[in-house]
Biopython code that builds the backbone (N, CA, C, O; Angstrom):
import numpy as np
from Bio.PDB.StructureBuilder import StructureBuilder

atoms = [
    (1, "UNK", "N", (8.828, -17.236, 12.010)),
    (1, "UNK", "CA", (7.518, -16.649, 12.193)),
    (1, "UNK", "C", (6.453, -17.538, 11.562)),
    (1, "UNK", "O", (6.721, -18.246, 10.591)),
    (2, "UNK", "N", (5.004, -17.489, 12.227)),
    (2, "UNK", "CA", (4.268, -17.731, 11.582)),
    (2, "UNK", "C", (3.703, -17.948, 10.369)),
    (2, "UNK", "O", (3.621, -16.832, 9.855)),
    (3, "UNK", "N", (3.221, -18.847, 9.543)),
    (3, "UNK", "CA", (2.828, -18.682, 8.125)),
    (3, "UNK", "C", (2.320, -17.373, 7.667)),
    (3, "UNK", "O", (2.619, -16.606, 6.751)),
    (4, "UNK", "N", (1.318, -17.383, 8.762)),
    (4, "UNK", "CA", (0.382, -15.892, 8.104)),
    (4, "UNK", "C", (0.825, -14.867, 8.281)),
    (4, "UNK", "O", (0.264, -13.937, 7.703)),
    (5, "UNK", "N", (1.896, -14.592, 9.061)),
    (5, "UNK", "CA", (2.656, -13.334, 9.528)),
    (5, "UNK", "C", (3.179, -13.225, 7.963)),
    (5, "UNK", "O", (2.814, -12.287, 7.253)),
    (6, "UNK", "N", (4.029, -14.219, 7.504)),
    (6, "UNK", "CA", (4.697, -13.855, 6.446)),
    (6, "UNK", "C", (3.818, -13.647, 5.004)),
    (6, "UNK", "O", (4.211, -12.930, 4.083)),
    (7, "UNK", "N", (2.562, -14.411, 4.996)),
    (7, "UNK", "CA", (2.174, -14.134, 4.100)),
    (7, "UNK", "C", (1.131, -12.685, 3.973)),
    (7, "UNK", "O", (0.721, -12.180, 2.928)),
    (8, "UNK", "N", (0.871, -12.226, 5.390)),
    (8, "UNK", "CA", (0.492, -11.046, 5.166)),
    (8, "UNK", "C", (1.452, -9.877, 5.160)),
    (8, "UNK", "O", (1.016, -8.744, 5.363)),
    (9, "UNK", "N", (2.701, -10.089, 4.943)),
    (9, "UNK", "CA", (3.829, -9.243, 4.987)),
    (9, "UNK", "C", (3.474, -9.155, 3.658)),
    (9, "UNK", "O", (2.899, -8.179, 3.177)),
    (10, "UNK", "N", (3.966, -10.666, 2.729)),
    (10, "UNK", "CA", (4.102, -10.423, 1.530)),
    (10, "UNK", "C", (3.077, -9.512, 1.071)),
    (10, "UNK", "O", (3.575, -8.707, 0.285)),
    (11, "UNK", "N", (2.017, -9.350, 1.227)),
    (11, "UNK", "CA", (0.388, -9.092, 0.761)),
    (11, "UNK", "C", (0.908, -7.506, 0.863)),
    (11, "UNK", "O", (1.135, -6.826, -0.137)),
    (12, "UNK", "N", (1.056, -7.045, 2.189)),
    (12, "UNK", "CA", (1.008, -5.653, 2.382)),
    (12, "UNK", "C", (2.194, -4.874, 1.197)),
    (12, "UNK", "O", (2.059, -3.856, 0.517)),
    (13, "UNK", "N", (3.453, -5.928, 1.326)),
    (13, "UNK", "CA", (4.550, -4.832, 0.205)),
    (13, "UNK", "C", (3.619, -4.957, -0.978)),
    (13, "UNK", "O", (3.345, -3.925, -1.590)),
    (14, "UNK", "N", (3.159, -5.984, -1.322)),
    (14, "UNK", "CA", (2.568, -6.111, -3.278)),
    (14, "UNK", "C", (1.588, -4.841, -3.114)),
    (14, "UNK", "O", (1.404, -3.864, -3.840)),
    (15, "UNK", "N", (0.942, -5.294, -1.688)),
    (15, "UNK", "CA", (-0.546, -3.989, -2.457)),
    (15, "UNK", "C", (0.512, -2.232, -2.177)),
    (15, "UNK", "O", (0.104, -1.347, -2.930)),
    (16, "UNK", "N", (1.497, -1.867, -1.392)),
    (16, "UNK", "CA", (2.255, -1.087, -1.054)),
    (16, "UNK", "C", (3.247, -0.362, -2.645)),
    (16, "UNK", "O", (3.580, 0.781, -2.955)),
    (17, "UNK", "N", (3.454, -1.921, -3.403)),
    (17, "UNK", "CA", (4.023, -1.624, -4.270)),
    (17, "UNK", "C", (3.406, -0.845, -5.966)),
    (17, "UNK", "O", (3.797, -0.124, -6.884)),
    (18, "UNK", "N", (2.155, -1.660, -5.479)),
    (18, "UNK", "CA", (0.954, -1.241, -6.886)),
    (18, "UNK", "C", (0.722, -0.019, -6.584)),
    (18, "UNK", "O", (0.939, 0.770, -7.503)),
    (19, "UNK", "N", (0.268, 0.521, -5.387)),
    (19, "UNK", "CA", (-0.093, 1.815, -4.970)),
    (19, "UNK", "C", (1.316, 2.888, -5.195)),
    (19, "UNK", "O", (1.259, 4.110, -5.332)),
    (20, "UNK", "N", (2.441, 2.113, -5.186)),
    (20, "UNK", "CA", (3.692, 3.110, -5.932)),
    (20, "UNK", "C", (3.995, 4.574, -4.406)),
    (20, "UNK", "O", (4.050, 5.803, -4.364)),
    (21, "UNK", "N", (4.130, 3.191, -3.222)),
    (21, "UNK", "CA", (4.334, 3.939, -1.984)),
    (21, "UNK", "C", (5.761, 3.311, -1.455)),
    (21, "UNK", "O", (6.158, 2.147, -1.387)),
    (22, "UNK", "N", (6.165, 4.155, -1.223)),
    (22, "UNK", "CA", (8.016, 3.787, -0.420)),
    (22, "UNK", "C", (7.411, 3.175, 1.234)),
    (22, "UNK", "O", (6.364, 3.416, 1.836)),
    (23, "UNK", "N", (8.306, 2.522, 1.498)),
    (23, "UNK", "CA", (7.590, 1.939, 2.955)),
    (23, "UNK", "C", (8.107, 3.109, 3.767)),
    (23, "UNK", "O", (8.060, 2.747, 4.942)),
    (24, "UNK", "N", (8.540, 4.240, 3.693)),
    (24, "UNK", "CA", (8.993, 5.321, 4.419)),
    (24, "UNK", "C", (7.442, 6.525, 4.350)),
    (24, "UNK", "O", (7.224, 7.322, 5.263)),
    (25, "UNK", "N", (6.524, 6.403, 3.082)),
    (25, "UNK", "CA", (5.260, 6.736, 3.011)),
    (25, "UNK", "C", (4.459, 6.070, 3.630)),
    (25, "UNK", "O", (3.991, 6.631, 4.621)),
    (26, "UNK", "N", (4.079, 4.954, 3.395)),
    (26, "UNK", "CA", (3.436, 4.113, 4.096)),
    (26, "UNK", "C", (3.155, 4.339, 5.727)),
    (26, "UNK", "O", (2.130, 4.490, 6.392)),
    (27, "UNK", "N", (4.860, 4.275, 6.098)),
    (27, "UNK", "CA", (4.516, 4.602, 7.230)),
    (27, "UNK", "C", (4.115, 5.660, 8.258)),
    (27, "UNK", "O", (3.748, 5.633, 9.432)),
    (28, "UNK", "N", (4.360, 6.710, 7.233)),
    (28, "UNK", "CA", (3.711, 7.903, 7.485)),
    (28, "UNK", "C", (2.356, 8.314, 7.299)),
    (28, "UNK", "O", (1.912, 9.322, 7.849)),
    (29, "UNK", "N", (1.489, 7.377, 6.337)),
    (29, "UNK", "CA", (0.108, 7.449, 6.603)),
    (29, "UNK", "C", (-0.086, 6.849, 7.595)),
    (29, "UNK", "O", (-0.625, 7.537, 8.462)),
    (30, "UNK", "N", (0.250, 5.191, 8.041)),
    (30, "UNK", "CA", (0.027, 4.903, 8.667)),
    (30, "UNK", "C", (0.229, 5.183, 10.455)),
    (30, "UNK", "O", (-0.497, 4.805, 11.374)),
    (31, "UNK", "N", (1.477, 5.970, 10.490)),
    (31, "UNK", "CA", (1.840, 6.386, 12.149)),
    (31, "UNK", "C", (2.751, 5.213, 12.628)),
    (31, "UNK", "O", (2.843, 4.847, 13.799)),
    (32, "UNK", "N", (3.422, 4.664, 11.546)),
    (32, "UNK", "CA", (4.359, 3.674, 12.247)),
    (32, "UNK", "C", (5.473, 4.256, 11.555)),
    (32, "UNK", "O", (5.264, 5.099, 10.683)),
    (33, "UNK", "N", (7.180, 3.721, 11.996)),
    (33, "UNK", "CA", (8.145, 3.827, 11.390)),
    (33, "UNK", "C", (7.963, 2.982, 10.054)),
    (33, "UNK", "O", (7.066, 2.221, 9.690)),
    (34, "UNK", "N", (9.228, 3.428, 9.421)),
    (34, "UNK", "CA", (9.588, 2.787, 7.913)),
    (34, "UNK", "C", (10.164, 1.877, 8.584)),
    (34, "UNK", "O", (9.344, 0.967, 8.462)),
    (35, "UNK", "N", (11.270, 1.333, 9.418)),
    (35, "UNK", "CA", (11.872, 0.399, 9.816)),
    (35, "UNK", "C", (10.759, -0.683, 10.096)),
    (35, "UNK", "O", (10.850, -1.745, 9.481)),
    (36, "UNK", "N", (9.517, -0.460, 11.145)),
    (36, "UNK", "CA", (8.947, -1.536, 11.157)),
    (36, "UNK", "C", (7.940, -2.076, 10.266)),
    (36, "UNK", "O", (7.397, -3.125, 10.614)),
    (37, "UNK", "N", (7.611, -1.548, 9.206)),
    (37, "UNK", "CA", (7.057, -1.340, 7.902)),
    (37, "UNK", "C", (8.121, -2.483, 6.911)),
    (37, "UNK", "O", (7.796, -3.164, 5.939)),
    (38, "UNK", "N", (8.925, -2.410, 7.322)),
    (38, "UNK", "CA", (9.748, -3.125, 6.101)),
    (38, "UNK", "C", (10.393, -4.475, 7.293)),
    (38, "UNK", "O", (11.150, -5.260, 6.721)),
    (39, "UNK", "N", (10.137, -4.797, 8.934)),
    (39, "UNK", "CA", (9.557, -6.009, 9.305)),
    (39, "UNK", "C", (8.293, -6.470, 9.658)),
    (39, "UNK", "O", (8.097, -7.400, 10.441)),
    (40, "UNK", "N", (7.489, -5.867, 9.122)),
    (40, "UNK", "CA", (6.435, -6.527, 8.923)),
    (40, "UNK", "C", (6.008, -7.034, 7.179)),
    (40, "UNK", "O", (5.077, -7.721, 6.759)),
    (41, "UNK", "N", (6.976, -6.447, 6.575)),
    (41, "UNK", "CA", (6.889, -7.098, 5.046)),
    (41, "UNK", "C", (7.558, -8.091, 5.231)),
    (41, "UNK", "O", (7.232, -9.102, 4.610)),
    (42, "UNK", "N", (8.578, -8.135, 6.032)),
    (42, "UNK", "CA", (9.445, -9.318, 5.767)),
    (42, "UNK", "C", (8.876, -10.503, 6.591)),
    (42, "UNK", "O", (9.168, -11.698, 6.580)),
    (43, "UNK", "N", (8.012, -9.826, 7.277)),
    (43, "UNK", "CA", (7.247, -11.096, 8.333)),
    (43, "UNK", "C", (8.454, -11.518, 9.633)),
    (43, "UNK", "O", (8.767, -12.613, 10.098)),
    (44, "UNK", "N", (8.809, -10.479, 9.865)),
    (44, "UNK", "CA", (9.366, -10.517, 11.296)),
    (44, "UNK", "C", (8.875, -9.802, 12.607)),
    (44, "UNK", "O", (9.436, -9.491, 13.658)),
    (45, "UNK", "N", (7.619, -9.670, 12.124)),
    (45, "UNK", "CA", (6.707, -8.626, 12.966)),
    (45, "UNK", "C", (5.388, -9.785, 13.404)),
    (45, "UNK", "O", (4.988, -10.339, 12.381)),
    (46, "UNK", "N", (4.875, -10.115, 14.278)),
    (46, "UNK", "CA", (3.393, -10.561, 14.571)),
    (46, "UNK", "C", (2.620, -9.184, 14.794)),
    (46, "UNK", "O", (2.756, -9.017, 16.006)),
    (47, "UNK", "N", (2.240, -8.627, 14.543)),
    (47, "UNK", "CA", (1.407, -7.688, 14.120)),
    (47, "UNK", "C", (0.402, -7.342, 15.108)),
    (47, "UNK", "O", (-0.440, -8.237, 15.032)),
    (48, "UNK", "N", (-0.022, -6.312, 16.200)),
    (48, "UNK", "CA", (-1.360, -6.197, 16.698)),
    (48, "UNK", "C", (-2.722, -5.913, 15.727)),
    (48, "UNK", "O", (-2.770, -5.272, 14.676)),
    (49, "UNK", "N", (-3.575, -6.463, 16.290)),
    (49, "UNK", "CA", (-4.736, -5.805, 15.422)),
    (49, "UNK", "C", (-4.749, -4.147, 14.932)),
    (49, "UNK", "O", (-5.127, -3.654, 13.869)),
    (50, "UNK", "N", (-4.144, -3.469, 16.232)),
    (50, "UNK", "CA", (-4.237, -2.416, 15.940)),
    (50, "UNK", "C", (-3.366, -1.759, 15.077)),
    (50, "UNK", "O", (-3.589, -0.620, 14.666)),
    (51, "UNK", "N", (-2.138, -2.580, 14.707)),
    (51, "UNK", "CA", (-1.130, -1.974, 13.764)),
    (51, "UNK", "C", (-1.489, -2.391, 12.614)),
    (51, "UNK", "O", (-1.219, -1.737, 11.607)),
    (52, "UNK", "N", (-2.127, -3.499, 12.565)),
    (52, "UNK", "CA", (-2.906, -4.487, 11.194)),
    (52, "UNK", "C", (-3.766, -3.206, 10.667)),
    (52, "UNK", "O", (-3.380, -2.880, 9.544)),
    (53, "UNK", "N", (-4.884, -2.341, 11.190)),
    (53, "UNK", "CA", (-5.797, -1.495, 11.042)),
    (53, "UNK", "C", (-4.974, -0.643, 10.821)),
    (53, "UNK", "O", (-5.479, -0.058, 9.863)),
    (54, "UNK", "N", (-3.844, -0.045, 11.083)),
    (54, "UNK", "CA", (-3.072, 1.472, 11.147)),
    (54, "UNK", "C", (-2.299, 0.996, 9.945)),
    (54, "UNK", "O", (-1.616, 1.962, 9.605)),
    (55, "UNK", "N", (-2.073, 0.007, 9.151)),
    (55, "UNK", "CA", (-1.328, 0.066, 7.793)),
    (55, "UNK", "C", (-2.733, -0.633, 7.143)),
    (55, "UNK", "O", (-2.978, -0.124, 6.049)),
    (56, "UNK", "N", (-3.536, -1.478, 7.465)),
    (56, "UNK", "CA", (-4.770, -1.088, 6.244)),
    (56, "UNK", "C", (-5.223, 0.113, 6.054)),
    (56, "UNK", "O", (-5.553, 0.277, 4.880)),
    (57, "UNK", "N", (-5.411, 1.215, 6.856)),
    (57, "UNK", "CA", (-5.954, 2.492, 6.564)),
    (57, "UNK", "C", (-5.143, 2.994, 5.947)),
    (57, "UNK", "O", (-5.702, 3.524, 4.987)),
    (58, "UNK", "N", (-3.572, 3.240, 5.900)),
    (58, "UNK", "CA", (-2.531, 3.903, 5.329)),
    (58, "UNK", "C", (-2.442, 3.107, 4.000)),
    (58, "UNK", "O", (-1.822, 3.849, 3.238)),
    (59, "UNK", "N", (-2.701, 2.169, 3.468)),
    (59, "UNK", "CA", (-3.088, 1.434, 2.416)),
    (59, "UNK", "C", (-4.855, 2.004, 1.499)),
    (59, "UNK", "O", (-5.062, 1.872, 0.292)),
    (60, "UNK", "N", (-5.682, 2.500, 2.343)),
    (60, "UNK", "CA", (-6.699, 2.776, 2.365)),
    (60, "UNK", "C", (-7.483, 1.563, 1.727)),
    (60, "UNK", "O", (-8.003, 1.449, 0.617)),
    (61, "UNK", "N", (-7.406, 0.795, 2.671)),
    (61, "UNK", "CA", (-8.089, -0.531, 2.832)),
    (61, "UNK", "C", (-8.933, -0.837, 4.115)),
    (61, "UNK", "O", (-8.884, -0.002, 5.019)),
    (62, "UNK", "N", (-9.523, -1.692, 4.240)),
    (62, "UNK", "CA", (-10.391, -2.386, 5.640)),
    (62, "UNK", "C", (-9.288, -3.234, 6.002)),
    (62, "UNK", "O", (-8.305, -3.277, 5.263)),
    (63, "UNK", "N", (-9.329, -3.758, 6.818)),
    (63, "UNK", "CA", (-8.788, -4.829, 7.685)),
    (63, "UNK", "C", (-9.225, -6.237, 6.803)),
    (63, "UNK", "O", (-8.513, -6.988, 6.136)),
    (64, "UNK", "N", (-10.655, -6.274, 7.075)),
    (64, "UNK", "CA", (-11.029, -7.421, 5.953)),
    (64, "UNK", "C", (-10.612, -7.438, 4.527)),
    (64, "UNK", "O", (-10.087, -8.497, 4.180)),
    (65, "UNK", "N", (-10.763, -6.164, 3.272)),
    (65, "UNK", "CA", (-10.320, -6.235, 2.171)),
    (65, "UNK", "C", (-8.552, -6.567, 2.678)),
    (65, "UNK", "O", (-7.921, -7.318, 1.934)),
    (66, "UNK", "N", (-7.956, -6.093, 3.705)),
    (66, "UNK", "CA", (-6.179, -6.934, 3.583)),
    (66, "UNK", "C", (-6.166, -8.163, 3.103)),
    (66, "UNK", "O", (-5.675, -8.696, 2.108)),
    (67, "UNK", "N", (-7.114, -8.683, 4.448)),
    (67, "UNK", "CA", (-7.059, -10.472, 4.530)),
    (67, "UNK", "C", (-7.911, -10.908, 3.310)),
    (67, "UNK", "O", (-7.862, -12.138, 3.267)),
    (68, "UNK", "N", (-8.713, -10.392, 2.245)),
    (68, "UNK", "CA", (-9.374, -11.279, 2.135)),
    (68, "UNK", "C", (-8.854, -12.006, 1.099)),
    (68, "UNK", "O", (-9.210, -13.179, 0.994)),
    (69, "UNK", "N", (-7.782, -11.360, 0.009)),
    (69, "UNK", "CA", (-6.957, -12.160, -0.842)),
    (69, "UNK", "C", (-5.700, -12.567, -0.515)),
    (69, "UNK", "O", (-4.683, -12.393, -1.187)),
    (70, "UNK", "N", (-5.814, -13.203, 0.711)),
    (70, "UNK", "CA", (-3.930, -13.595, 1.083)),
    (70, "UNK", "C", (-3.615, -14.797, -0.211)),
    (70, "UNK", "O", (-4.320, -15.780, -0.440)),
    (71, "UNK", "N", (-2.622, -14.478, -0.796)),
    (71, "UNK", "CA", (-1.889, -15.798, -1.769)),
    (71, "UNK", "C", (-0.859, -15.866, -1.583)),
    (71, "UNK", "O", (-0.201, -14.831, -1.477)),
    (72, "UNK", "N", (-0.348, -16.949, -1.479)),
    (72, "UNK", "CA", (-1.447, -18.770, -1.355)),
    (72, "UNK", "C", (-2.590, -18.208, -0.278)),
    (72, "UNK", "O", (-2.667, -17.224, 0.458)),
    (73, "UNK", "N", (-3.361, -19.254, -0.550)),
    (73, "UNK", "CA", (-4.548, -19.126, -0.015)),
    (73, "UNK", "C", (-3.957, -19.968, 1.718)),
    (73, "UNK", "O", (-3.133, -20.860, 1.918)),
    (74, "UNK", "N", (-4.606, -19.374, 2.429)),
    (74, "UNK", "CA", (-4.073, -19.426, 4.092)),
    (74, "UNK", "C", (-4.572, -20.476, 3.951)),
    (74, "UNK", "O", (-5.613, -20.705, 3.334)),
    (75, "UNK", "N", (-3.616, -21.540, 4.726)),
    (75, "UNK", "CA", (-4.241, -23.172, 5.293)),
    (75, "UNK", "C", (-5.164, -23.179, 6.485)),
    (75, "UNK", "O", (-5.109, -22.217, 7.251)),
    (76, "UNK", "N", (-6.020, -24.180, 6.724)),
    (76, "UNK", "CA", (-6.723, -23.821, 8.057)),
    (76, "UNK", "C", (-5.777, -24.028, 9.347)),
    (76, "UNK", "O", (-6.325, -23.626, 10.374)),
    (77, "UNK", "N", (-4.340, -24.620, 9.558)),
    (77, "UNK", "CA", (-3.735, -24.335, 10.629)),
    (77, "UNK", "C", (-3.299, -22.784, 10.816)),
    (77, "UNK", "O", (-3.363, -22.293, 11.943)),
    (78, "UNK", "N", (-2.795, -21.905, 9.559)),
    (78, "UNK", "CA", (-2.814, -20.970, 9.754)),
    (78, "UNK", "C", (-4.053, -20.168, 10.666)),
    (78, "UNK", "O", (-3.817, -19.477, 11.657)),
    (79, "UNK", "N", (-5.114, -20.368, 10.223)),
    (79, "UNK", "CA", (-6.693, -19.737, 10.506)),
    (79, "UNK", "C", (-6.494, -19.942, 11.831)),
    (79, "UNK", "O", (-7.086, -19.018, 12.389)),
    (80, "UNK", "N", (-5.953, -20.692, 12.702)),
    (80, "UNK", "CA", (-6.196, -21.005, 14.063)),
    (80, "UNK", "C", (-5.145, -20.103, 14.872)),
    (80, "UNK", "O", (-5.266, -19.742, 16.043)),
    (81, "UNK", "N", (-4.122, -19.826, 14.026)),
    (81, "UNK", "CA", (-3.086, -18.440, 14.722)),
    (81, "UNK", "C", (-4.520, -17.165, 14.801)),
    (81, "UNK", "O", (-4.803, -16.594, 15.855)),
    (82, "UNK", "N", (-5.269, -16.919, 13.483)),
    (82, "UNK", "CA", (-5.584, -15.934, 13.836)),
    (82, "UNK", "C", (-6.743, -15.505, 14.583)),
    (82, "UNK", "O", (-7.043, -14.350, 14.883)),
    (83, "UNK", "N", (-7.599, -16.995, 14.952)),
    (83, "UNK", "CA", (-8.633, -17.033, 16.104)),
    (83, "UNK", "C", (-8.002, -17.301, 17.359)),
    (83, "UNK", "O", (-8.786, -17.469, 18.293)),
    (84, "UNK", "N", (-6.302, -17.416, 17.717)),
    (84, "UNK", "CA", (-6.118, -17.250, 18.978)),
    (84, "UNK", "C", (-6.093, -15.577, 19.669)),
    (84, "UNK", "O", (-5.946, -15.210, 20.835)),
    (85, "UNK", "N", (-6.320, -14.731, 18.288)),
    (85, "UNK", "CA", (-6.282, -13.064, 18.498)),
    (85, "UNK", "C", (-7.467, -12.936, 18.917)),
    (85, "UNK", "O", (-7.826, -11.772, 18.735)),
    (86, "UNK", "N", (-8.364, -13.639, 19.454)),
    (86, "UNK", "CA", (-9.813, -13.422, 20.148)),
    (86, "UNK", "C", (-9.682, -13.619, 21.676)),
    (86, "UNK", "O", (-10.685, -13.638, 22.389)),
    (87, "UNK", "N", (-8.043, -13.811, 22.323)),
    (87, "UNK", "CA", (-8.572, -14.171, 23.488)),
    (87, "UNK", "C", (-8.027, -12.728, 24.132)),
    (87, "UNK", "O", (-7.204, -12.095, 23.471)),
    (88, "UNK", "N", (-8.374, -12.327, 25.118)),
    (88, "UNK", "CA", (-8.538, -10.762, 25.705)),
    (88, "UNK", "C", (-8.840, -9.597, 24.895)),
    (88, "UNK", "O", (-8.393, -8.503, 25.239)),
    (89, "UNK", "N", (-9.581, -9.724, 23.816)),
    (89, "UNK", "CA", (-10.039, -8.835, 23.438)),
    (89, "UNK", "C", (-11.390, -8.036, 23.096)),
    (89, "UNK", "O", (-12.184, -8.960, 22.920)),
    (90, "UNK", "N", (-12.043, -6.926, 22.916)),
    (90, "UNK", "CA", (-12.430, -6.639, 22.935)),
    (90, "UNK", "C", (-13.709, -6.956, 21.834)),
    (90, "UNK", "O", (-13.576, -7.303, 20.660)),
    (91, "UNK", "N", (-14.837, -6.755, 22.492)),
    (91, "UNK", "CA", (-15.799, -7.250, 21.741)),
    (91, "UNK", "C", (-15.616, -6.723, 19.722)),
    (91, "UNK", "O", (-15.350, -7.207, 18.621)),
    (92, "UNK", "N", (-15.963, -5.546, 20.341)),
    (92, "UNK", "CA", (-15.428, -5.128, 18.653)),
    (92, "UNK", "C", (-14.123, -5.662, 17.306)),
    (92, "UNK", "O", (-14.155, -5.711, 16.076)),
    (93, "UNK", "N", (-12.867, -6.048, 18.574)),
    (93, "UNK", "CA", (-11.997, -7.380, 17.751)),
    (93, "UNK", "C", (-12.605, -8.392, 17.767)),
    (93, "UNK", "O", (-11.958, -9.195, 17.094)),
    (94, "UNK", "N", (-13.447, -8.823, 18.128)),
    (94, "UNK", "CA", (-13.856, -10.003, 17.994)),
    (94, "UNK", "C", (-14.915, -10.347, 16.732)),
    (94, "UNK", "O", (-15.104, -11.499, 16.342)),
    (95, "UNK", "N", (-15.602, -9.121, 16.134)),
    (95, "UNK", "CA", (-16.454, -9.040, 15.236)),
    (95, "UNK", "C", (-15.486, -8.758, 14.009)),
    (95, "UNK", "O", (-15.812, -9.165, 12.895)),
    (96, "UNK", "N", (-14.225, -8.022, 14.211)),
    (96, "UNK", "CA", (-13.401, -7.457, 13.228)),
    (96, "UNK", "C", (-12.651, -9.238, 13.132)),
    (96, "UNK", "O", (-13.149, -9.853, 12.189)),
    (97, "UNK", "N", (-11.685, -10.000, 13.867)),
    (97, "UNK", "CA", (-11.396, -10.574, 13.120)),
    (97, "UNK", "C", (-12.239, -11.951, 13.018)),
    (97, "UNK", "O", (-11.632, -12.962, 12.663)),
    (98, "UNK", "N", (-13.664, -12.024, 13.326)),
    (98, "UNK", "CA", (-14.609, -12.969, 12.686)),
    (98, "UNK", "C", (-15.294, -12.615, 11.091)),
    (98, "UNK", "O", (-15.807, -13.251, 10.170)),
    (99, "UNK", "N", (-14.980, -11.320, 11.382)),
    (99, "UNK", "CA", (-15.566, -11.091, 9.667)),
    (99, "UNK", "C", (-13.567, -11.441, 8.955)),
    (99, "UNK", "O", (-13.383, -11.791, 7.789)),
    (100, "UNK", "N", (-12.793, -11.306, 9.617)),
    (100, "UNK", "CA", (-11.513, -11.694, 8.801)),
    (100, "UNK", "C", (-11.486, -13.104, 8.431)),
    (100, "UNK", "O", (-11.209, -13.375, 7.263)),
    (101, "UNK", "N", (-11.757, -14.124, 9.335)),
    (101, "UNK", "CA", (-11.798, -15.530, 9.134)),
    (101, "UNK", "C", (-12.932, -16.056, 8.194)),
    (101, "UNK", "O", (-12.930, -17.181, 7.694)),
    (102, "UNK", "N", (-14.137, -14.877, 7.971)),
    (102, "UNK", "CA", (-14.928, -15.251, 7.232)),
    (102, "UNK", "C", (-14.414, -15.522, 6.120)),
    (102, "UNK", "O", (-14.573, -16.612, 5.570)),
    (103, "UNK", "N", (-13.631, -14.429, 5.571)),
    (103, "UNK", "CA", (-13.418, -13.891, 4.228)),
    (103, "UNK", "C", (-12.078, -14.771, 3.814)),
    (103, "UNK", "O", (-11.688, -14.918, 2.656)),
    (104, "UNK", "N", (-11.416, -15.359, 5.064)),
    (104, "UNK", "CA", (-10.248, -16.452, 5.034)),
    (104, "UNK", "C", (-10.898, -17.603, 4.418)),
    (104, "UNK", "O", (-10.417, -18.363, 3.576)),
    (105, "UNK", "N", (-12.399, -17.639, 5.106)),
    (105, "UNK", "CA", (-13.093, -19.210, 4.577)),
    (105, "UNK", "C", (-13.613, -19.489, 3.275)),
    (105, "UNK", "O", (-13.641, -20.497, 2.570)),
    (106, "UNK", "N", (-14.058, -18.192, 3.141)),
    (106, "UNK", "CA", (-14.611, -17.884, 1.586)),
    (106, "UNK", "C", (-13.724, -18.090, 0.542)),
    (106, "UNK", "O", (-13.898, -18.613, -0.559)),
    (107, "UNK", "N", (-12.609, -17.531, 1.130)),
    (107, "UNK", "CA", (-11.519, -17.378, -0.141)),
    (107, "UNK", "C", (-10.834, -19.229, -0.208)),
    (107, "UNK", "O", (-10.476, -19.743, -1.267)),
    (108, "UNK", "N", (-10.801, -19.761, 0.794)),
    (108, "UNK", "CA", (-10.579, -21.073, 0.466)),
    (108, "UNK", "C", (-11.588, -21.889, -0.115)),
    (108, "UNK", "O", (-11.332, -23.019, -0.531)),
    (109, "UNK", "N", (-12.725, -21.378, -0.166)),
    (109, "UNK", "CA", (-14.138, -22.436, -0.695)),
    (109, "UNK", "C", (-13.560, -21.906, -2.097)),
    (109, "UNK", "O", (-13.309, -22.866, -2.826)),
    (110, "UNK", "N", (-13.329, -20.908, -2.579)),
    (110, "UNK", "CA", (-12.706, -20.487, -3.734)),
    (110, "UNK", "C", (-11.939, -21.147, -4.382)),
    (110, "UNK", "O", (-11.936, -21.276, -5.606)),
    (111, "UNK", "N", (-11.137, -21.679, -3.515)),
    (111, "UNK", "CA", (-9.940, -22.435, -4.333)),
    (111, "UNK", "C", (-9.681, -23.982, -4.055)),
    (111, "UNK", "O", (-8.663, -24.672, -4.085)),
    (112, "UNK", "N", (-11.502, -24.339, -3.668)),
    (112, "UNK", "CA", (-11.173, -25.559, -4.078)),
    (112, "UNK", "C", (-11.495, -26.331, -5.410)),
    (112, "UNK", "O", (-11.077, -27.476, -5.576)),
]
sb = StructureBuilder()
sb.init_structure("model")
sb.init_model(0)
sb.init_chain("A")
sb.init_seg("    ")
for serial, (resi, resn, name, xyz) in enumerate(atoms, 1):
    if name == "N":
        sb.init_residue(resn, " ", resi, " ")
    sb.init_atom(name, np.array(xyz, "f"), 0.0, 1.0, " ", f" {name:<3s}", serial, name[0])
structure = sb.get_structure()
């Protein structure tokens, strides 16, 4: 899988784990199974936007606060997996993951 697949797996169990939620909760806020909850931690999942949004809310997060501390900090080849999620979609994804790549760019001006 993808870099960023896996590193937003990792991201979702840590913030999953601080919050002191079983991925069998999780996925019950969110409306997904526990099974695919625990491949998308493992980063065997590419993720729709819309399942990305249905475990940030069950996290009670934005979409942007997910992405905006991925560590390691996302490389810019990664960044280009996640501006290929702009092609057939809807105007409103397109504002959702341009404010994501923002906060991808920011966080790398961060760490240089």
């Amino acid at each position: 899988m993808a870099e960023i697949t896996k590193l937003l797996g990792e991201r979702i169990r840590k913030i999953r784990k601080e919050k002191d939620l079983s991925q069998e909760q999780l996925g019950e806020r969110a409306g997904l199974s526990e099974k695919y909850i625990g491949q998308v931690e493992r980063g065997e999942k590419n993720l729709t936007i819309e399942s990305q949004y249905k475990i940030a809310h069950g996290l009670n997060l934005t979409l942007e606060e997910l992405f905006r501390s991925l560590d390691p900090i996302v490389r810019e080849d990664s960044l280009g997996e996640l501006l290929e999620l702009l092609i057939n979609r809807s105007k409103s994804d397109h504002k959702m993951i341009l404010r994501i790549a923002k906060a991808i760019f920011e966080q790398q001006e961060l760490g240089k």
